[in-house]
ZAMARGU-4260 file (C-alpha; in steps of 0.2 Angstrom, whole numbers, plus 5000, padded with zeros to 4 digits):
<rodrens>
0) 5000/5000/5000 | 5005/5018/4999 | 5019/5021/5012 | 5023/5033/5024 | 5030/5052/5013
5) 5041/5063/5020 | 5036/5078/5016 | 5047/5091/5009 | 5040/5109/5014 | 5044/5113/4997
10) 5033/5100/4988 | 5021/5099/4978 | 5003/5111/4985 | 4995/5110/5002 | 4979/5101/4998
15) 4991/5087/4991 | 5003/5087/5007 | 4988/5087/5016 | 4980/5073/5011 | 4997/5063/5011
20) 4999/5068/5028 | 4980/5062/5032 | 4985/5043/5026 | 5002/5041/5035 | 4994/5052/5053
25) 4976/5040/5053 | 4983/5024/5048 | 4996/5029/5064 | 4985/5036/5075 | 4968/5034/5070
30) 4955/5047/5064 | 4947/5051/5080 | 4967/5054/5087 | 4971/5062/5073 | 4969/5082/5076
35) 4971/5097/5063 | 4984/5104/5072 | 4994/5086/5071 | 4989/5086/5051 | 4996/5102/5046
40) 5014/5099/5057 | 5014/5085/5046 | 5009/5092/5031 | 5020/5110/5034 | 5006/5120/5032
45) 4996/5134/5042 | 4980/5130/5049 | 4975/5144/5037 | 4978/5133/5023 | 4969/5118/5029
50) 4955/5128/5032 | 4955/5136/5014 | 4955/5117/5007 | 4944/5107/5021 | 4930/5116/5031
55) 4933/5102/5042 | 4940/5089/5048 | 4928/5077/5041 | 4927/5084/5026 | 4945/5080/5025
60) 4940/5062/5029 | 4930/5060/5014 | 4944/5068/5005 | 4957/5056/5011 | 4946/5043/5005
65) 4946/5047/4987 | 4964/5051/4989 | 4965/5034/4994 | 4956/5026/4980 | 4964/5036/4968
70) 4981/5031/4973 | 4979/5015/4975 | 4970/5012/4960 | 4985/5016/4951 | 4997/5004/4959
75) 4983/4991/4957 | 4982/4994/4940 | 5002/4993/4935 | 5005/4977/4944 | 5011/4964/4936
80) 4996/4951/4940 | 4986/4956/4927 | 4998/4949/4912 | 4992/4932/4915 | 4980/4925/4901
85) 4969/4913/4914 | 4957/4923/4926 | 4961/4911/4939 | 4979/4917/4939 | 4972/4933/4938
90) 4965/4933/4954 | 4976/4923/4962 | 4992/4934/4957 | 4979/4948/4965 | 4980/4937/4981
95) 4997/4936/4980 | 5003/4952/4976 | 4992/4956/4992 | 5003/4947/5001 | 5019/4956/4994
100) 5016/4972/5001 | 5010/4968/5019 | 5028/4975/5025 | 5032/4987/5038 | 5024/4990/5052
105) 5003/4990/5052 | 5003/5007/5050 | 5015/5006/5032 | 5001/4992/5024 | 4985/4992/5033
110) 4969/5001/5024 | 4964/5018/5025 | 4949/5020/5022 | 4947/5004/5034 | 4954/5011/5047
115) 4943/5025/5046 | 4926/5013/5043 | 4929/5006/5061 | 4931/5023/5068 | 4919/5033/5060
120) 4906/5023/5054 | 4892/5030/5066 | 4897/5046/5070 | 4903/5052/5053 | 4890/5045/5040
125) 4899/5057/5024 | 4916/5047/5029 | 4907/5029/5031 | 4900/5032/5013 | 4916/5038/5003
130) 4926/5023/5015 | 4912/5010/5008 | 4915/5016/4990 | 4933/5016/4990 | 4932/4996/4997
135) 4916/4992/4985 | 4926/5000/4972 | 4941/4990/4975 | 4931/4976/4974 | 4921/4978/4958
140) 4939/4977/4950 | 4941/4959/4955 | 4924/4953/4948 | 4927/4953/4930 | 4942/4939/4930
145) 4932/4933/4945 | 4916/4928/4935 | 4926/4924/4918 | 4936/4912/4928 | 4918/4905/4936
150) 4911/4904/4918 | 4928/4893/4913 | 4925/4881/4925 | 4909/4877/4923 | 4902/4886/4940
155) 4881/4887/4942 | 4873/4903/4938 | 4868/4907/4954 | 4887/4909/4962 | 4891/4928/4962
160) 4906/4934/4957 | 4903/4951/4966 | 4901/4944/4984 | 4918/4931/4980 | 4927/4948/4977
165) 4918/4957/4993 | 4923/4944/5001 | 4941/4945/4998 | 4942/4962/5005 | 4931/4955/5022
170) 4947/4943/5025 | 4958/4956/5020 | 4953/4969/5031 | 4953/4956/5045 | 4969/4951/5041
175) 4974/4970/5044 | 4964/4971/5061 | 4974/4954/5067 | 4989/4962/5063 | 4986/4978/5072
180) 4978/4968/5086 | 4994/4959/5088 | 5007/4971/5077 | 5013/4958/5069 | 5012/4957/5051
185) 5013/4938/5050 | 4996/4937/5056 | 4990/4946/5038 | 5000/4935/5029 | 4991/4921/5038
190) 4976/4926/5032 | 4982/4929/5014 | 4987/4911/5013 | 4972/4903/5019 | 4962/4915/5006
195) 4973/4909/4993 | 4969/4892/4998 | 4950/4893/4998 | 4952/4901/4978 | 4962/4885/4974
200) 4950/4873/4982 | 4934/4882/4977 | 4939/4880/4957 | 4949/4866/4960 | 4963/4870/4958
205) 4975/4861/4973 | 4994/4862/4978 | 4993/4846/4971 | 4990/4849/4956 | 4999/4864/4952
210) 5013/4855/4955 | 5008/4839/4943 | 5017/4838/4928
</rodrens>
């Protein structure tokens, strides 16, 4: 995921530095922890200039969130996974790739907009719906290989591709609340693997017979 930024004073515009500061201080800290004051040290900018980009703190949220998705959309979108000609290794390079960058400490690979869900889910209804857009959004780009690897293997009609690929992100975000639970990062790995495992058995696809010749 995208990591911690040191921010250059020099860099880039405030509403930028701002939001980059937003991902690294909340995935830290949390939002409720997370104060203006803290954002703009971060950021190095005046309150002044928060202000003149986020009338508040929460519409920050909702920013960070599309920040978020944008971001990570594109390092989604340029990794390698998505060279393979069967869906099935589509996905599961997906799962894999996953796996890669769960390094660092929680707060270096863990979700934003997850992070932020858990938090703010009751108490900030404009940050819950921009968080649940961002996941959903995530997921809707798993279902296309998800239901052409369905329709090569012969799966019933009925079976969703849409809730497969929400679920990944349910184990995956638990994966990232084991880890902080624990802080350590094995515990997302763990998770990974066994979701991995579940893909390979539900199209049939076992260790064993990866390995046959």
């Amino acid at each position: 995921m995208p990591r911690p930024t040191k921010l250059d004073p020099d860099r880039g515009n405030a509403r930028i530095r701002l939001l980059e500061a937003a991902r690294d201080v909340i995935r830290e800290q949390g939002f409720a922890a997370t104060s203006v004051d803290a954002l703009c040290a971060r950021a190095g900018v005046t309150k002044g200039a928060f202000f003149h980009h986020f009338p508040s703190k929460e519409a920050l949220g909702v920013a960070a969130a599309e920040f978020w998705s944008e971001t990570t959309a594109d390092l989604f979108a340029s990794a390698p996974y998505h060279d393979r000609e069967d869906p099935l290794d589509r996905v599961l390079g997906y799962l894999d790739f996953r796996r890669e960058i769960i390094a660092g400490t929680p707060a270096e690979f863990t979700c934003l907009v997850g992070t932020m869900t858990q938090e703010a889910y009751a108490s900030h209804p404009s940050i819950r719906e921009a968080c649940a857009a961002s996941i959903l959004g995530h997921a809707a780009t798993l279902e296309a290989d998800i239901a052409a690897a369905m329709t090569r293997r012969g799966f019933a009609e009925e079976q969703n591709a849409g809730s497969l690929a929400r679920h990944t992100q349910a184990v995956l975000q638990g994966a990232f609340i084991l880890a902080k639970a624990t802080g350590d990062p094995a515990m997302a790995v763990e998770s990974v693997d066994h979701l991995k495992r579940y893909f390979e058995l539900l199209f049939g696809r076992s260790g064993r017979q990866k390995e046959a010749p």
